[in-house]
MMTF fields as JSON, N, C-alpha, C and O atoms, coordinates in Angstrom:
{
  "mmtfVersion": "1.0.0",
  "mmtfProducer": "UNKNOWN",
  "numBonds": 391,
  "numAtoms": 392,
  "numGroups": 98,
  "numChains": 1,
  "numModels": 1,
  "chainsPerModel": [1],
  "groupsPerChain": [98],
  "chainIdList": ["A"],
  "bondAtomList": [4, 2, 8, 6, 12, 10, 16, 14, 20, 18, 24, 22, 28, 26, 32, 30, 36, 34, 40, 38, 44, 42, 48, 46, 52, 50, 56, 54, 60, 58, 64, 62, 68, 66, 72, 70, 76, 74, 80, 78, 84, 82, 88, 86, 92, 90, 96, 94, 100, 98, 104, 102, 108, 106, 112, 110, 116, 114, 120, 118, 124, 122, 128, 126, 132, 130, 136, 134, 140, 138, 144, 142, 148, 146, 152, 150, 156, 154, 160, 158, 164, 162, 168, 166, 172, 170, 176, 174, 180, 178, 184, 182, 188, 186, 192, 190, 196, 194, 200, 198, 204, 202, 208, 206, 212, 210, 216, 214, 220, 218, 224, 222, 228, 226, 232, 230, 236, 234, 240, 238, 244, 242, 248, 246, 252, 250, 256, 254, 260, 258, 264, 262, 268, 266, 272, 270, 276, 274, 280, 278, 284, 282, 288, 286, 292, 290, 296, 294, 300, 298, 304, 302, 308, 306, 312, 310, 316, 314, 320, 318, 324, 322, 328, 326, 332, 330, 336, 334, 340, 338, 344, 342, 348, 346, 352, 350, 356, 354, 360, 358, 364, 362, 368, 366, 372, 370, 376, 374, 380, 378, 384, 382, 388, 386],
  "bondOrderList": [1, 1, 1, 1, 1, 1, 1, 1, 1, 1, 1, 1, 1, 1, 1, 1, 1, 1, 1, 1, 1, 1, 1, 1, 1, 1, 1, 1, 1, 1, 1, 1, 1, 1, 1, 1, 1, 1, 1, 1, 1, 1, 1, 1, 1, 1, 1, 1, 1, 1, 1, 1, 1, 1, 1, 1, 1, 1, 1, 1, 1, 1, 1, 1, 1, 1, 1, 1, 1, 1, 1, 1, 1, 1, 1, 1, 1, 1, 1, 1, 1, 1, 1, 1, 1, 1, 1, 1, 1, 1, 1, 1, 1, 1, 1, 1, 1],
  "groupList": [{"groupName": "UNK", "atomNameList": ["N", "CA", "C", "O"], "elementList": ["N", "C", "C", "O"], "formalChargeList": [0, 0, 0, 0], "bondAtomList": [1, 0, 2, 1, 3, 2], "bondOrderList": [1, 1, 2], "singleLetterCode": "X", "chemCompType": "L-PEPTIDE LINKING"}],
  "groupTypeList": [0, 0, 0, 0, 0, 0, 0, 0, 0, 0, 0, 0, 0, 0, 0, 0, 0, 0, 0, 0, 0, 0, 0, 0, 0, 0, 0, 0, 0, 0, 0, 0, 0, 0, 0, 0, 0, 0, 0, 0, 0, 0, 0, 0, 0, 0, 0, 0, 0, 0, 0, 0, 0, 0, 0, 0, 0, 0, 0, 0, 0, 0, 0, 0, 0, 0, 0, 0, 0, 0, 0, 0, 0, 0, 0, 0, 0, 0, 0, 0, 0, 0, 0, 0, 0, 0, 0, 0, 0, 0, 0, 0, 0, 0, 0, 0, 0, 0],
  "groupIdList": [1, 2, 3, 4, 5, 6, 7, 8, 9, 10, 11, 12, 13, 14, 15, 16, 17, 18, 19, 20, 21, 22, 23, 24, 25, 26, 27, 28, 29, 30, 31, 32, 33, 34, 35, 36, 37, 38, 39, 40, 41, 42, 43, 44, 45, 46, 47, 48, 49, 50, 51, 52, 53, 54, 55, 56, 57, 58, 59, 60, 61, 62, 63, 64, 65, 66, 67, 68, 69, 70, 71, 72, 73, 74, 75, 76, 77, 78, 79, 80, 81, 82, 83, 84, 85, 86, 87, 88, 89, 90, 91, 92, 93, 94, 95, 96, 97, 98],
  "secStructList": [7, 4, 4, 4, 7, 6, 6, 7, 7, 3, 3, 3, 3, 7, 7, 7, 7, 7, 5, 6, 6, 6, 6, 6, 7, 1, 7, 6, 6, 7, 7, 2, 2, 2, 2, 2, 2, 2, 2, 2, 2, 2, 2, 2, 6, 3, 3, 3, 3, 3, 7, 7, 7, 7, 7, 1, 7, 7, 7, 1, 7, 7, 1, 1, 1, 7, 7, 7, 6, 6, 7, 1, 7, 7, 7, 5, 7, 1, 6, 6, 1, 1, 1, 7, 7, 7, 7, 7, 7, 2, 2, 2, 2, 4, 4, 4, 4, 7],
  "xCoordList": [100.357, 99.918, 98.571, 98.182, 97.78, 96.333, 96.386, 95.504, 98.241, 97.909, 98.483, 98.631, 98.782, 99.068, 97.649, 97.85, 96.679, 95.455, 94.883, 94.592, 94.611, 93.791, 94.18, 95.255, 92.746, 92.929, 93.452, 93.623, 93.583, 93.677, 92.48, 91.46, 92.717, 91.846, 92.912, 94.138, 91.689, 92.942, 91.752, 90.758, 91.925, 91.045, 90.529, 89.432, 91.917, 91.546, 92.076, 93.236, 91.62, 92.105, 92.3, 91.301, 93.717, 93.29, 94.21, 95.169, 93.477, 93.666, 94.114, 93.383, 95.274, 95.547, 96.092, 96.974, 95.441, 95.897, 94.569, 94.543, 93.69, 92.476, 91.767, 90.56, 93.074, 92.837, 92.68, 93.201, 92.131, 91.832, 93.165, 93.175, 94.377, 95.398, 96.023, 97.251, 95.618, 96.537, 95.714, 96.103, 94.074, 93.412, 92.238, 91.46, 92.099, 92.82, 94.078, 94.687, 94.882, 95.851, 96.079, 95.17, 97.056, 97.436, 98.069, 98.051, 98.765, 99.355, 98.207, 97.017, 99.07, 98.624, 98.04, 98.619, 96.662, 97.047, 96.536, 96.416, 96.281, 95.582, 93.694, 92.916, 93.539, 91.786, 91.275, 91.721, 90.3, 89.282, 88.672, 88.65, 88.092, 87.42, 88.754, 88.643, 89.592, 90.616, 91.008, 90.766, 91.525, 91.479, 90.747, 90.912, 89.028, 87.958, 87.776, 86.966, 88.398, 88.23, 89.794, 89.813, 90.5, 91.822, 91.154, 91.338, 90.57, 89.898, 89.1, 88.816, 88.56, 87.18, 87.635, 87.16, 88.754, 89.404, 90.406, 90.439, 90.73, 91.361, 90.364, 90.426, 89.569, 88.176, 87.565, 87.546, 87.275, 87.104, 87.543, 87.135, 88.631, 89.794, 89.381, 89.66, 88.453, 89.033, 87.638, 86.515, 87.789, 86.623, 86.142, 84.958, 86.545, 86.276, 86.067, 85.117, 87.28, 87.369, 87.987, 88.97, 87.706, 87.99, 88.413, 87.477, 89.482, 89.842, 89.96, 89.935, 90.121, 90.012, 90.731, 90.438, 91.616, 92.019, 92.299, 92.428, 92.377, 93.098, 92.769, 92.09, 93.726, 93.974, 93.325, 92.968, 92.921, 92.26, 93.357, 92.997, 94.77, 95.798, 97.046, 97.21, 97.386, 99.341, 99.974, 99.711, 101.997, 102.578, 103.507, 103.314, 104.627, 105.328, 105.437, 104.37, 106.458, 106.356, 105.938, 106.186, 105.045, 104.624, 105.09, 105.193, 105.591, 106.633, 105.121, 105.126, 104.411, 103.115, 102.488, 102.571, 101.985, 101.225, 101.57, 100.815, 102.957, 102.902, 102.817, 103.324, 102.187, 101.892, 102.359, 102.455, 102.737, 103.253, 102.663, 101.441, 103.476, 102.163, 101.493, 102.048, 99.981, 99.517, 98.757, 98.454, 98.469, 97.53, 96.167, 95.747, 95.534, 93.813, 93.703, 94.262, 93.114, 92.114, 92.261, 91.943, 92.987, 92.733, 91.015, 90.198, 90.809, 89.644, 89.104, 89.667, 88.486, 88.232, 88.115, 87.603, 88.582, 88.862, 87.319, 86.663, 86.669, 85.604, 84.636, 83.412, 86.043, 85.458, 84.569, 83.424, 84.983, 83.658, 83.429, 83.439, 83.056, 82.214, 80.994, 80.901, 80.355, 78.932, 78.906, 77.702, 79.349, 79.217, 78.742, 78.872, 78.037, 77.223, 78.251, 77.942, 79.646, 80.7, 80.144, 79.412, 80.578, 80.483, 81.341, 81.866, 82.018, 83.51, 83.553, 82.511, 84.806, 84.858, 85.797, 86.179, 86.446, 87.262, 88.487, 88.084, 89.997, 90.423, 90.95, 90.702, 91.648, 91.999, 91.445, 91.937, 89.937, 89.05, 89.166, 89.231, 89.158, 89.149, 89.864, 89.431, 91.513, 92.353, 92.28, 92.723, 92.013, 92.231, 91.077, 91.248, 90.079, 89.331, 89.716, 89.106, 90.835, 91.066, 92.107, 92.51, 92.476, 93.663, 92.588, 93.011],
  "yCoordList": [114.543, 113.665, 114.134, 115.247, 113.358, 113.472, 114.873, 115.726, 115.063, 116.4, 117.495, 118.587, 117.367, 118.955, 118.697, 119.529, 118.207, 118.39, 119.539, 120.315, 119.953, 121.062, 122.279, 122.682, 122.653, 123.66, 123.911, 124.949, 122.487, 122.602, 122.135, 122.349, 121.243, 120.921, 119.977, 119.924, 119.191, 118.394, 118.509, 119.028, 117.704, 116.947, 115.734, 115.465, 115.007, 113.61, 113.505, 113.797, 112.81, 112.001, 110.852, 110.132, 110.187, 108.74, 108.521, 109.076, 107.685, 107.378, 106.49, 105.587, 106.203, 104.535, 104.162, 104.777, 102.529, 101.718, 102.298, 102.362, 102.59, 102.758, 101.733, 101.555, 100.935, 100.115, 100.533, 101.453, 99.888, 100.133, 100.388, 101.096, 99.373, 99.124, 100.723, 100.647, 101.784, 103.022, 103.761, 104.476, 103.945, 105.108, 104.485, 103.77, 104.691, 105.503, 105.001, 105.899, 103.81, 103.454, 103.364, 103.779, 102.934, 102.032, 102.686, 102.294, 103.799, 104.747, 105.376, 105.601, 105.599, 105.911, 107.849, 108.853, 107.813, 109.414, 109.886, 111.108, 109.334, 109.818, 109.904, 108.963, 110.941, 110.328, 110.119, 110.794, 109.159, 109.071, 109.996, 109.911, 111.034, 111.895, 112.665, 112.809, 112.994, 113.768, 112.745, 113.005, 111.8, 110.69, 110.845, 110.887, 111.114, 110.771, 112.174, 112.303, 113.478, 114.525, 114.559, 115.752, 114.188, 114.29, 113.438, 113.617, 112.748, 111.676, 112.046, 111.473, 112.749, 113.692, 114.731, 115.022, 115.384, 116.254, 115.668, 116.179, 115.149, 114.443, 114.102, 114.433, 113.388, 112.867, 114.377, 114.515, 115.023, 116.523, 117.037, 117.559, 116.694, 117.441, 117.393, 118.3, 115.962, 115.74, 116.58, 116.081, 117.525, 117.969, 116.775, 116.981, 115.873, 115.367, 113.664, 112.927, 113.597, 112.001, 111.301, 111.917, 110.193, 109.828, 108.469, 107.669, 108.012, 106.374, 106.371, 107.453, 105.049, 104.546, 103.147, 102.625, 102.889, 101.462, 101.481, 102.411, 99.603, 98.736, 97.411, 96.913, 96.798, 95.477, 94.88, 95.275, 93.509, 92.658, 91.425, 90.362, 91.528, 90.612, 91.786, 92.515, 91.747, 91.97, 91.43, 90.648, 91.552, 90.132, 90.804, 91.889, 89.973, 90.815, 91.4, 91.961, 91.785, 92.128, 93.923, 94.71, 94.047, 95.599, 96.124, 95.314, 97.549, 97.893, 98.806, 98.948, 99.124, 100.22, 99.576, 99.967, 98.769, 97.646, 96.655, 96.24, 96.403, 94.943, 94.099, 93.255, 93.761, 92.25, 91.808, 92.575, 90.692, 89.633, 89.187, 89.129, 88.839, 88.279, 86.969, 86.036, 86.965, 85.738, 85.886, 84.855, 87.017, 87.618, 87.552, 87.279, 87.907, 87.784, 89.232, 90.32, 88.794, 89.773, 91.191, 91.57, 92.227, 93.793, 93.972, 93.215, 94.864, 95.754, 96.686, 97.63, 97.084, 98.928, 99.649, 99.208, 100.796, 101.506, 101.37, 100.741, 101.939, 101.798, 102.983, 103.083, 104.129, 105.444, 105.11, 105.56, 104.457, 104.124, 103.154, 102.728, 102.023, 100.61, 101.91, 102.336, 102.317, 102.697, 103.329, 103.166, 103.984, 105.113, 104.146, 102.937, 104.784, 104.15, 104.109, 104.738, 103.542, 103.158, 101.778, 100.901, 101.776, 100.789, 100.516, 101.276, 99.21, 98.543, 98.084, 97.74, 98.059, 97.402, 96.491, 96.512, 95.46, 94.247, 95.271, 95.635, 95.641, 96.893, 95.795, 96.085, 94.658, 94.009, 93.472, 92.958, 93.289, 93.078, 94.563, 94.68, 95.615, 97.407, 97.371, 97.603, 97.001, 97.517, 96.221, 96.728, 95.359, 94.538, 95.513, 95.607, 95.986, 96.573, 97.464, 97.906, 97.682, 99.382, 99.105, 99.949, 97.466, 97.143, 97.173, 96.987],
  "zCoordList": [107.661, 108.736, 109.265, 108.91, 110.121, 110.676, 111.342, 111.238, 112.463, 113.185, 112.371, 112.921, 111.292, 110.34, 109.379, 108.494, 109.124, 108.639, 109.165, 108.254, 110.24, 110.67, 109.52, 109.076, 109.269, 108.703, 106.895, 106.255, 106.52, 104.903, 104.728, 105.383, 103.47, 102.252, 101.477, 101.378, 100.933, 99.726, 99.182, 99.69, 97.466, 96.497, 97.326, 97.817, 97.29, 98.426, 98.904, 98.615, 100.505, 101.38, 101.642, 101.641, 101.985, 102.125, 103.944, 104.481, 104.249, 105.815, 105.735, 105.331, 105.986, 106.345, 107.253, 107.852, 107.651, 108.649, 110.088, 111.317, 108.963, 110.26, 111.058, 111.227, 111.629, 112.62, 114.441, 115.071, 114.707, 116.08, 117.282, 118.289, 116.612, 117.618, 116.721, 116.676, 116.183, 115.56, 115.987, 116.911, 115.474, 116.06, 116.767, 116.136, 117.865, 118.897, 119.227, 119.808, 119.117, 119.817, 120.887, 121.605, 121.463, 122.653, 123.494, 124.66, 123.154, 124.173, 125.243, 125.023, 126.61, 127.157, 127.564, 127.149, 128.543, 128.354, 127.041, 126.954, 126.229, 124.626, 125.297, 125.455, 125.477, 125.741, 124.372, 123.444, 124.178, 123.144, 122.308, 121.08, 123.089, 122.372, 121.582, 120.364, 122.03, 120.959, 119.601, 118.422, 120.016, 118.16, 117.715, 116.496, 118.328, 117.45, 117.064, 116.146, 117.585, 117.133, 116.032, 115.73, 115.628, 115.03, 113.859, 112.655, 114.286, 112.763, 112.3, 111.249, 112.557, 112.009, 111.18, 110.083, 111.858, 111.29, 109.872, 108.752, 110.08, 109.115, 107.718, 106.534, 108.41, 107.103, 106.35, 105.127, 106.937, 106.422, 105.321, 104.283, 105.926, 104.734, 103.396, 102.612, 102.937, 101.911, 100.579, 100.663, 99.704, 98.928, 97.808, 97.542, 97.24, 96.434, 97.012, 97.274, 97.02, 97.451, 98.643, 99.055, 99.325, 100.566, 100.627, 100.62, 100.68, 100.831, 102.185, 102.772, 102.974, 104.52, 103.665, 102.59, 104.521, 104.4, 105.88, 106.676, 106.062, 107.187, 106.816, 105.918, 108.16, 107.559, 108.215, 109.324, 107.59, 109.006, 108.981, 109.487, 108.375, 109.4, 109.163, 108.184, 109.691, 109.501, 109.817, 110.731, 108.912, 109.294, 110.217, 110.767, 110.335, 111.596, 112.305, 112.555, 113.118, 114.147, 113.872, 112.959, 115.44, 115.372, 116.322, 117.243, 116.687, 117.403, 118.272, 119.495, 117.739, 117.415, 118.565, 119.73, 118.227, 118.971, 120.199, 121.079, 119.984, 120.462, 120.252, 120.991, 119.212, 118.625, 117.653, 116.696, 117.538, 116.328, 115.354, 115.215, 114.612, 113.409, 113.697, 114.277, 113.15, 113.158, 114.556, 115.156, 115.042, 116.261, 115.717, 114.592, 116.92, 116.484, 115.249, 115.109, 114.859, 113.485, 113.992, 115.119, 112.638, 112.722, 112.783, 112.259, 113.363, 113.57, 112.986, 113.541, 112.337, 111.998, 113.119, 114.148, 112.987, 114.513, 114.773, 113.943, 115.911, 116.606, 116.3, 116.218, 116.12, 115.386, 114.181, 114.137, 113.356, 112.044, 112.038, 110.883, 113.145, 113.225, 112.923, 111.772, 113.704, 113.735, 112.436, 112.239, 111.297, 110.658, 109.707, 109.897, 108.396, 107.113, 106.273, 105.26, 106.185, 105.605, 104.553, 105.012, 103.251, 102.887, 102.498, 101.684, 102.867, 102.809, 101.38, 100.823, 100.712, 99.47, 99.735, 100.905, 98.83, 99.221, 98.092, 96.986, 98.586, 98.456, 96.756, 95.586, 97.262, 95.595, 95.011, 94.007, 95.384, 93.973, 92.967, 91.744, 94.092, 93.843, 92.979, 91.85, 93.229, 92.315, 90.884, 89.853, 90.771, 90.187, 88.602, 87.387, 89.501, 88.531, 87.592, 86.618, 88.013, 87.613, 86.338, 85.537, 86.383, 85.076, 83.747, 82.606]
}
């Protein structure tokens, strides 16, 4: 998980569900700067390779969140709106790989 990362290493990392309503999330009492320091930490980890996924819909119900399916549009967390990320479309990705 993101909080047993401190302090390893992998080959790769993959993050998922790096949506806004997960990191930072909705709970209360979480300040900002610690997710964005737990996500950093996390991204680190990885020596070779780095996946990031999220969604921009989900269906059903979210216990996480609050919200139902068929809600306004997932987000990328806010933590890497600004960063020089370049998004790929994830099943054109895999479609490539047959």
């Amino acid at each position: 998980t993101m909080h047993k990362a401190k302090g390893l290493t992998a080959k790769g990392v993959i993050i998922v569900g790096a949506e806004d309503e997960y990191i930072p999330g909705t709970r209360k009492g979480e300040p900002d700067d610690d997710e964005r320091r737990l996500l950093y930490v996390s991204l680190s980890r990885a020596k070779h390779y780095l996946a990031i996924t999220y969604c921009n819909r989900r269906t059903g119900n979210q216990r996480w969140t609050g919200r139902t399916s068929g809600q306004q549009r997932r987000k990328l967390t806010r933590f890497l709106v600004d960063c020089s990320i370049d998004p790929i479309d994830g099943m054109k990705y895999a479609q490539q790989l047959n």
